[in-house]
PDB file with one MODEL, atoms N, CA, C and O in Angstrom:
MODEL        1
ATOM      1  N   UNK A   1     -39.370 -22.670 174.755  1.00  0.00           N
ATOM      2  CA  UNK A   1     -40.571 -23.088 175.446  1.00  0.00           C
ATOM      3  C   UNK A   1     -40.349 -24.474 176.051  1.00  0.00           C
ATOM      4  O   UNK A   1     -39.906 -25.407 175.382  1.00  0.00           O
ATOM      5  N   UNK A   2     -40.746 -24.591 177.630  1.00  0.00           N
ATOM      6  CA  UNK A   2     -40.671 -25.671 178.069  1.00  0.00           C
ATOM      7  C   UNK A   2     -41.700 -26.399 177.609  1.00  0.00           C
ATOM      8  O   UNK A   2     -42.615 -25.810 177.033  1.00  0.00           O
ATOM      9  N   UNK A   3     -41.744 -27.951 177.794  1.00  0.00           N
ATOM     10  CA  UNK A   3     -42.556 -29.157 177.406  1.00  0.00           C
ATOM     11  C   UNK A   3     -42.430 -29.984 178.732  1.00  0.00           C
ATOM     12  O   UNK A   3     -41.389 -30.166 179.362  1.00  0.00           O
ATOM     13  N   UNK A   4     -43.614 -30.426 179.024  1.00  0.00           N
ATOM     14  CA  UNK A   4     -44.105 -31.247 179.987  1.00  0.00           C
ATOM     15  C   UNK A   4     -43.399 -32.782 179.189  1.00  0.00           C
ATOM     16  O   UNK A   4     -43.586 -33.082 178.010  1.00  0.00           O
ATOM     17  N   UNK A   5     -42.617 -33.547 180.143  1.00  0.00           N
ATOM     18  CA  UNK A   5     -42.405 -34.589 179.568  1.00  0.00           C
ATOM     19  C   UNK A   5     -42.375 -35.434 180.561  1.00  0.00           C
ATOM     20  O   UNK A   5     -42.796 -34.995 181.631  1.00  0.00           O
ATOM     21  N   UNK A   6     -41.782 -37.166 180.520  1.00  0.00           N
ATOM     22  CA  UNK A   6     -41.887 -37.772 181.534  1.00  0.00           C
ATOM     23  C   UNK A   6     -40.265 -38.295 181.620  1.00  0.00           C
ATOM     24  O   UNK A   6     -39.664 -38.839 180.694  1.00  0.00           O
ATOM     25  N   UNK A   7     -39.546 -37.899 183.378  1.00  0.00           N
ATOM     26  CA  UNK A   7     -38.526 -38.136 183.265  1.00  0.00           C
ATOM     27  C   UNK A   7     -37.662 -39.298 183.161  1.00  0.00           C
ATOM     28  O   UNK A   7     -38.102 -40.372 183.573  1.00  0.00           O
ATOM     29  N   UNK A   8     -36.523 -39.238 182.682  1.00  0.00           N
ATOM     30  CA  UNK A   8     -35.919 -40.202 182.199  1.00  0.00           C
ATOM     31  C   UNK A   8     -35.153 -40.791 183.460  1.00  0.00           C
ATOM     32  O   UNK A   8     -34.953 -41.994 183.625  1.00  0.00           O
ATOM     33  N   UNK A   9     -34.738 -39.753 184.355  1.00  0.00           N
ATOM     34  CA  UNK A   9     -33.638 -39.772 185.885  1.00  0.00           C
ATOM     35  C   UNK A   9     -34.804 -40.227 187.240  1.00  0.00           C
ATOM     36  O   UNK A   9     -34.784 -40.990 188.205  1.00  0.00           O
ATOM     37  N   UNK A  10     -35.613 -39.406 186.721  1.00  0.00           N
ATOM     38  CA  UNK A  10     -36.547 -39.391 188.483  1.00  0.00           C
ATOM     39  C   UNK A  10     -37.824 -40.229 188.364  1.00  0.00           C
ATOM     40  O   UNK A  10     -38.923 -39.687 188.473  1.00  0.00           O
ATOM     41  N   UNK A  11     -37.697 -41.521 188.146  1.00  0.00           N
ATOM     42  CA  UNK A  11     -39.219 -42.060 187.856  1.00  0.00           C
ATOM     43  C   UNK A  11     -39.126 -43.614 188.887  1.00  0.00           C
ATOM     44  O   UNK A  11     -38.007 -44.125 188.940  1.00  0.00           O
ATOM     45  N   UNK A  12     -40.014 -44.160 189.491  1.00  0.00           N
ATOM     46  CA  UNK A  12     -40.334 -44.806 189.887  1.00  0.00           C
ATOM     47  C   UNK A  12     -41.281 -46.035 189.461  1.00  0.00           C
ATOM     48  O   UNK A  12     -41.317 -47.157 189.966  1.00  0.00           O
ATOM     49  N   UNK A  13     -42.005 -45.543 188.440  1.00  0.00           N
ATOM     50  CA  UNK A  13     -42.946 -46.739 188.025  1.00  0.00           C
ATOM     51  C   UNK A  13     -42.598 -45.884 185.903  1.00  0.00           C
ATOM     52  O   UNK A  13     -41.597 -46.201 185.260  1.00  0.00           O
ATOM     53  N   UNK A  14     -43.358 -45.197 185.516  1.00  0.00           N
ATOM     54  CA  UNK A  14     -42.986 -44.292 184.280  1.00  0.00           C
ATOM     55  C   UNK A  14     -42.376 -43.261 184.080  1.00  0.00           C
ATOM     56  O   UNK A  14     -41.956 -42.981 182.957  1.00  0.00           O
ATOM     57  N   UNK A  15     -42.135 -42.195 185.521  1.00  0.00           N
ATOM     58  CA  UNK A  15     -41.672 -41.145 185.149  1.00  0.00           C
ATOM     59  C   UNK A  15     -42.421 -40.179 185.550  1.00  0.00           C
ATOM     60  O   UNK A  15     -41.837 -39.289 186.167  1.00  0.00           O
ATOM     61  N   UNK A  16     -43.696 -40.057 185.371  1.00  0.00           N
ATOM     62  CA  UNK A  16     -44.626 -38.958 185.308  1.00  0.00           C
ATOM     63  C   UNK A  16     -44.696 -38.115 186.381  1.00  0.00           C
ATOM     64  O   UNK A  16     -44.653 -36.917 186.102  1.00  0.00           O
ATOM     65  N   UNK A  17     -44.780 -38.385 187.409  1.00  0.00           N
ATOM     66  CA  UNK A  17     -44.843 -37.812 188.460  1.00  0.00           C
ATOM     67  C   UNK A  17     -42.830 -37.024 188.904  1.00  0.00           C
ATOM     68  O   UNK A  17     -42.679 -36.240 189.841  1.00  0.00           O
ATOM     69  N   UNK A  18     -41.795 -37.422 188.130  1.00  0.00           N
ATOM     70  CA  UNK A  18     -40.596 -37.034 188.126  1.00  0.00           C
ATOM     71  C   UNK A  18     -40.676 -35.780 187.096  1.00  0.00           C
ATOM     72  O   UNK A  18     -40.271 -34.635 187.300  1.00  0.00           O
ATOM     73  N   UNK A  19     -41.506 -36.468 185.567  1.00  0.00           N
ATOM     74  CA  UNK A  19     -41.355 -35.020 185.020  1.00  0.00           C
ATOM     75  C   UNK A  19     -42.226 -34.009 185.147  1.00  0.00           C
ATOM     76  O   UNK A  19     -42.151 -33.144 184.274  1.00  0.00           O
ATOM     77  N   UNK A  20     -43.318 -33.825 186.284  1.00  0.00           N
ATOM     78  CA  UNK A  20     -44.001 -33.009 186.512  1.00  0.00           C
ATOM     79  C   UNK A  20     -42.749 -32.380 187.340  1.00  0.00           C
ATOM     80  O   UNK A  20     -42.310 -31.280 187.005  1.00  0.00           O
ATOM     81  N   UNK A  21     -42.272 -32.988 188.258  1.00  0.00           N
ATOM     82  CA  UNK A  21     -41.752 -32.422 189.225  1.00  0.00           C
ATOM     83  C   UNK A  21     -40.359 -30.649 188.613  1.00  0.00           C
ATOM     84  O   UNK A  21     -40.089 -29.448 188.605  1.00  0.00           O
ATOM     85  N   UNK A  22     -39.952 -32.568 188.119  1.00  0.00           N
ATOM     86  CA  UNK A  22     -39.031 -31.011 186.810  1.00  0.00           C
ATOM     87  C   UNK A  22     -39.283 -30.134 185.784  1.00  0.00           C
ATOM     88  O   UNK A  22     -38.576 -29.203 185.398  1.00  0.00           O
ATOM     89  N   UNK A  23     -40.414 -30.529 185.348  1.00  0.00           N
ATOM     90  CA  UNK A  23     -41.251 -28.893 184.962  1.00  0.00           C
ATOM     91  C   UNK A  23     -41.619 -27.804 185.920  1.00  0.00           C
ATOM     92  O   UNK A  23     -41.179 -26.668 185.747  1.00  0.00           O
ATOM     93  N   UNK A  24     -42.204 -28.021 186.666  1.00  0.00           N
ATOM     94  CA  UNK A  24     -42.425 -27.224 187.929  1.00  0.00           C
ATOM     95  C   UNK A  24     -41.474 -26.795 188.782  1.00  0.00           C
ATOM     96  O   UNK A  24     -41.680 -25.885 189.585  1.00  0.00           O
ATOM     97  N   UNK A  25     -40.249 -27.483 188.660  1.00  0.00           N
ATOM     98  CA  UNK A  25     -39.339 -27.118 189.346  1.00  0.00           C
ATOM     99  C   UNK A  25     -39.038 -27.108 190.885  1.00  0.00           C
ATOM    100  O   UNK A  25     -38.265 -26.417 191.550  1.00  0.00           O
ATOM    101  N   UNK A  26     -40.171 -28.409 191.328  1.00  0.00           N
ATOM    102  CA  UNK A  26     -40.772 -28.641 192.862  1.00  0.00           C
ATOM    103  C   UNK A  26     -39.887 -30.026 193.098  1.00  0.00           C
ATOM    104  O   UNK A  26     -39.283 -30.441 192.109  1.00  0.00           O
ATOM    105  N   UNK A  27     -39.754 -30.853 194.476  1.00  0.00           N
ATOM    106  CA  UNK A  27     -39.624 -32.173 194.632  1.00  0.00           C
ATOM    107  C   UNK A  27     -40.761 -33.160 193.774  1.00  0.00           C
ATOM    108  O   UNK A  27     -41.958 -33.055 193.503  1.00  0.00           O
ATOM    109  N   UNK A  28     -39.782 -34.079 193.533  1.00  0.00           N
ATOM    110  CA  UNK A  28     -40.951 -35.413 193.304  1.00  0.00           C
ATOM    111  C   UNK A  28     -41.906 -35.716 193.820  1.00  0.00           C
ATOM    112  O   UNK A  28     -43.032 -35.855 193.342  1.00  0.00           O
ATOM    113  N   UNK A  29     -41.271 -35.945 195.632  1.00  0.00           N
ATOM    114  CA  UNK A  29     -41.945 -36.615 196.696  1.00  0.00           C
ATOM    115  C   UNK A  29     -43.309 -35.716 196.391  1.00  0.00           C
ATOM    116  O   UNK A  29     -44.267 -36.307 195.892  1.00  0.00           O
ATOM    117  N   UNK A  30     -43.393 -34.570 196.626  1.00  0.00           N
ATOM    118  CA  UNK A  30     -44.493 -33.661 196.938  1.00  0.00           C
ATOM    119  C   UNK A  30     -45.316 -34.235 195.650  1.00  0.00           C
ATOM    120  O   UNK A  30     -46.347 -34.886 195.827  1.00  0.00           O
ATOM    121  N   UNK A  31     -44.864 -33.991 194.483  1.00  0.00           N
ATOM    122  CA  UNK A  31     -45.923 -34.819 193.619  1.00  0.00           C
ATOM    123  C   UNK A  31     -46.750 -35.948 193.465  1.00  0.00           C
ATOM    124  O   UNK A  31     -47.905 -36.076 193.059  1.00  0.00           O
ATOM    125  N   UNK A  32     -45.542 -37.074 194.058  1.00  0.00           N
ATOM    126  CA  UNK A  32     -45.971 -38.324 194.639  1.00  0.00           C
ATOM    127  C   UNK A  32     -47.222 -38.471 195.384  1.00  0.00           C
ATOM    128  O   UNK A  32     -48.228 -39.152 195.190  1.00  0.00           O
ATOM    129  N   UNK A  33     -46.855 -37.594 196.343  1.00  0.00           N
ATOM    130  CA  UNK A  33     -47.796 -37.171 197.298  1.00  0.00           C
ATOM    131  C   UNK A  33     -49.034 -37.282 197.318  1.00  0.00           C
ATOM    132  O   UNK A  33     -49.778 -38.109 197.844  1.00  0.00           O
ATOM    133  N   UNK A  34     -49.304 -35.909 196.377  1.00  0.00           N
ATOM    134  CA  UNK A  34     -50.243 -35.188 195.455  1.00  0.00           C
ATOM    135  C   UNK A  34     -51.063 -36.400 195.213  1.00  0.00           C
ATOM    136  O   UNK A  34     -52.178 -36.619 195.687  1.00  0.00           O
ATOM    137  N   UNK A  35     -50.178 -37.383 194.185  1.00  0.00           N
ATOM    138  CA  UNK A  35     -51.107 -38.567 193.553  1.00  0.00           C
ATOM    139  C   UNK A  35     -51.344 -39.366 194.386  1.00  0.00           C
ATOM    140  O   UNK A  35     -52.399 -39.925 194.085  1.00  0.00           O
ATOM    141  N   UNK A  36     -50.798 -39.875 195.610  1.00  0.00           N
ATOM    142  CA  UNK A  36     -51.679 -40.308 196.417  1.00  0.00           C
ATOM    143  C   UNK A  36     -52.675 -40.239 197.320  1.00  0.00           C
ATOM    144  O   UNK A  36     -53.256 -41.253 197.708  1.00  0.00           O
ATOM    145  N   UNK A  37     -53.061 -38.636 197.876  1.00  0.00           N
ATOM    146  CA  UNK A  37     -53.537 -38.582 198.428  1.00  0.00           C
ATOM    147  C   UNK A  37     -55.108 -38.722 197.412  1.00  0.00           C
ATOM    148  O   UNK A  37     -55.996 -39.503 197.753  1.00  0.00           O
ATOM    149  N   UNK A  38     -55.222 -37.841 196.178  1.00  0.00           N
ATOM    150  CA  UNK A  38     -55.944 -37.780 195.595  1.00  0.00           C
ATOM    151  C   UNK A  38     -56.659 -39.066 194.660  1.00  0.00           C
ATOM    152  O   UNK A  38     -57.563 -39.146 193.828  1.00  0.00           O
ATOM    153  N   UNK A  39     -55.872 -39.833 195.197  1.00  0.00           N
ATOM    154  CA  UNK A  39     -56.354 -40.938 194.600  1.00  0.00           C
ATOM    155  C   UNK A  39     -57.891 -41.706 195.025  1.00  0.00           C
ATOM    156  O   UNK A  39     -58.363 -41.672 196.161  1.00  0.00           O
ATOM    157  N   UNK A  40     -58.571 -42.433 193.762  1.00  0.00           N
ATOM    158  CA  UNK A  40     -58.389 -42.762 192.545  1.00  0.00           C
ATOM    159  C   UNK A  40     -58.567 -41.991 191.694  1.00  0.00           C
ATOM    160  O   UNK A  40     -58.668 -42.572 190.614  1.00  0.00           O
ATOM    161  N   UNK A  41     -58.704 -40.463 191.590  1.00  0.00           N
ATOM    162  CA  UNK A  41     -59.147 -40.039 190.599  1.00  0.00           C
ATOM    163  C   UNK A  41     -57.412 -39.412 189.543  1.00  0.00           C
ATOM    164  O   UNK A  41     -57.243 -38.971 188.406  1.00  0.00           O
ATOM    165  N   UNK A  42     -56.692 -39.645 190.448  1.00  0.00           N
ATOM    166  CA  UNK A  42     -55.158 -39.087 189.807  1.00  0.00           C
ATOM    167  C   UNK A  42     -54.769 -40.582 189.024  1.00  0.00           C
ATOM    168  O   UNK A  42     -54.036 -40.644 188.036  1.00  0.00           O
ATOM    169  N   UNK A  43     -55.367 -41.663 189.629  1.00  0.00           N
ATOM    170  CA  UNK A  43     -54.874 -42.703 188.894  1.00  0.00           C
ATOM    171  C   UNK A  43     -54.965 -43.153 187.055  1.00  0.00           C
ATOM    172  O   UNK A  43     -54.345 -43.920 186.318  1.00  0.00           O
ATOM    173  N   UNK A  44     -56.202 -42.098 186.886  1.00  0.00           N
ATOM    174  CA  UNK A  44     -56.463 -42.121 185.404  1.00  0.00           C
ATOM    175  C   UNK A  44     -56.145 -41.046 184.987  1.00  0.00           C
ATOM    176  O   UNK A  44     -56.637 -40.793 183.887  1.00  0.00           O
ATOM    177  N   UNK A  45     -55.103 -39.792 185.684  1.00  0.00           N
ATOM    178  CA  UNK A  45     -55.004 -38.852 185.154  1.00  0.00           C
ATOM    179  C   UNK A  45     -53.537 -39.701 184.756  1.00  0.00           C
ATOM    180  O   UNK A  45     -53.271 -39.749 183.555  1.00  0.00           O
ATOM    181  N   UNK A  46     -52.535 -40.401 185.771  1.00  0.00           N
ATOM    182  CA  UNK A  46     -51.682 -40.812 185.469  1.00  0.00           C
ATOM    183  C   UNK A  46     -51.531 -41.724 184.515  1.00  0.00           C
ATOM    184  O   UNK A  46     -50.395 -41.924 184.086  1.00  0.00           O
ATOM    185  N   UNK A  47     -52.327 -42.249 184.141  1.00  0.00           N
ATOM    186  CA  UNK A  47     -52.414 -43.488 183.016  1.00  0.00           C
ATOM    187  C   UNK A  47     -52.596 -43.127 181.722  1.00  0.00           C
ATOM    188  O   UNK A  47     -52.417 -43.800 180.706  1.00  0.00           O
ATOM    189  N   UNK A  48     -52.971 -42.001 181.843  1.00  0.00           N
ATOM    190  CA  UNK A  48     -53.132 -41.315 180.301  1.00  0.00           C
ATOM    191  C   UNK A  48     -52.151 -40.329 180.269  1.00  0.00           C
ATOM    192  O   UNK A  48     -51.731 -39.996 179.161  1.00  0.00           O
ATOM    193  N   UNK A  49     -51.617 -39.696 181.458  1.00  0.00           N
ATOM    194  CA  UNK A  49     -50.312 -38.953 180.969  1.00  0.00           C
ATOM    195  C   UNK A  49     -49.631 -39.986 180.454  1.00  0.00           C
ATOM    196  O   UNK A  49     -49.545 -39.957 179.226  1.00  0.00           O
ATOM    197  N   UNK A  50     -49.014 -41.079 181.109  1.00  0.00           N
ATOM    198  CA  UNK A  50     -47.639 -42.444 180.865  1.00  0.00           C
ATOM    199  C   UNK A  50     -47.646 -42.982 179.663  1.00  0.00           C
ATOM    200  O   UNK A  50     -46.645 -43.394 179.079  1.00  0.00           O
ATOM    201  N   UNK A  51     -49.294 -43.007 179.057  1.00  0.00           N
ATOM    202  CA  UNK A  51     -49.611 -42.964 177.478  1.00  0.00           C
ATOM    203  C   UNK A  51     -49.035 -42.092 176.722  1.00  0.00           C
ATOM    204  O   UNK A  51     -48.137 -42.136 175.882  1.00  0.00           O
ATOM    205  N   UNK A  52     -49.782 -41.193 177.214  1.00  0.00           N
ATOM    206  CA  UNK A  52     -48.939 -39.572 176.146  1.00  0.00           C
ATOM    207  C   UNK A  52     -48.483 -38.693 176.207  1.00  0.00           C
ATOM    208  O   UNK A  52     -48.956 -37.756 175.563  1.00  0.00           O
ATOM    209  N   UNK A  53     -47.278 -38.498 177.035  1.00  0.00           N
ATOM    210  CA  UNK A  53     -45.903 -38.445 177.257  1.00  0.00           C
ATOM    211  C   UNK A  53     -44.767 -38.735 176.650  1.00  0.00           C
ATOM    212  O   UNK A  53     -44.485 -39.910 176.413  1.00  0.00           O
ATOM    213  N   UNK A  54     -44.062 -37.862 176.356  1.00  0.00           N
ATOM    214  CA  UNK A  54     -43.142 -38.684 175.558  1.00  0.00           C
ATOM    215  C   UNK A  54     -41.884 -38.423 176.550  1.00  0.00           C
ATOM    216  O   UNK A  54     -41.914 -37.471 177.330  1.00  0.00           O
ATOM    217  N   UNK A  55     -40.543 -39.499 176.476  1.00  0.00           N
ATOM    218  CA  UNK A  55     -39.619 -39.333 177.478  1.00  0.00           C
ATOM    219  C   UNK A  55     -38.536 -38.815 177.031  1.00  0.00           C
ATOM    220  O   UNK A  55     -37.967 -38.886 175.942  1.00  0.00           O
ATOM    221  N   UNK A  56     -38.210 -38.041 178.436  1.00  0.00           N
ATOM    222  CA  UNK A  56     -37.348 -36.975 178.112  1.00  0.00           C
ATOM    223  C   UNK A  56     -36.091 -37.893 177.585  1.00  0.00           C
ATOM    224  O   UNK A  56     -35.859 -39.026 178.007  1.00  0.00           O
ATOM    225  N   UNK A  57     -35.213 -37.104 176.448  1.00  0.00           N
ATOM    226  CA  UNK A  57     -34.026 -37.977 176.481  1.00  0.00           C
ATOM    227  C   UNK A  57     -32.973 -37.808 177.664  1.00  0.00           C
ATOM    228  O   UNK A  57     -32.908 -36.754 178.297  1.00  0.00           O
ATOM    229  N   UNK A  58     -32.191 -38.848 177.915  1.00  0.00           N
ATOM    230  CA  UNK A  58     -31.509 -38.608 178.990  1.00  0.00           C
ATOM    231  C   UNK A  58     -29.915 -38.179 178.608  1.00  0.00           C
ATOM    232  O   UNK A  58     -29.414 -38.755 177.643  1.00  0.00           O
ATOM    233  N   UNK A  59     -29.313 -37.432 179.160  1.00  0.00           N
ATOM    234  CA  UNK A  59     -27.919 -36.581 178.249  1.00  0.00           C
ATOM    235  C   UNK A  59     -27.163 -37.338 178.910  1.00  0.00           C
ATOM    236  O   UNK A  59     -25.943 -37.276 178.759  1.00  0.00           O
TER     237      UNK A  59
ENDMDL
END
């Protein structure tokens, strides 16, 4: 079973928006995206994922 985590390779500020990407198996950018267009209301979705998240280890 996969787990939503926050990535360790693709992150820009925590990660979150990298390990959505690699769960989903989509680009970052497009996630990025996502959180900006929708913003402010993605901004507290992101702040509480970056809380509780845990990071992926990196191999």
């Amino acid at each position: 079973m996969r787990k939503l985590m926050k990535s360790s390779k693709d992150k820009s500020l925590f990660g979150v928006c990298g390990g959505i990407a690699e769960f989903f198996g989509i680009s970052s950018l497009v996630v990025r995206l996502i959180f900006i267009i929708t913003c402010p209301a993605s901004f507290w979705v992101y702040i509480i994922l970056a809380a509780s998240l845990t990071e992926k280890p990196s191999l």
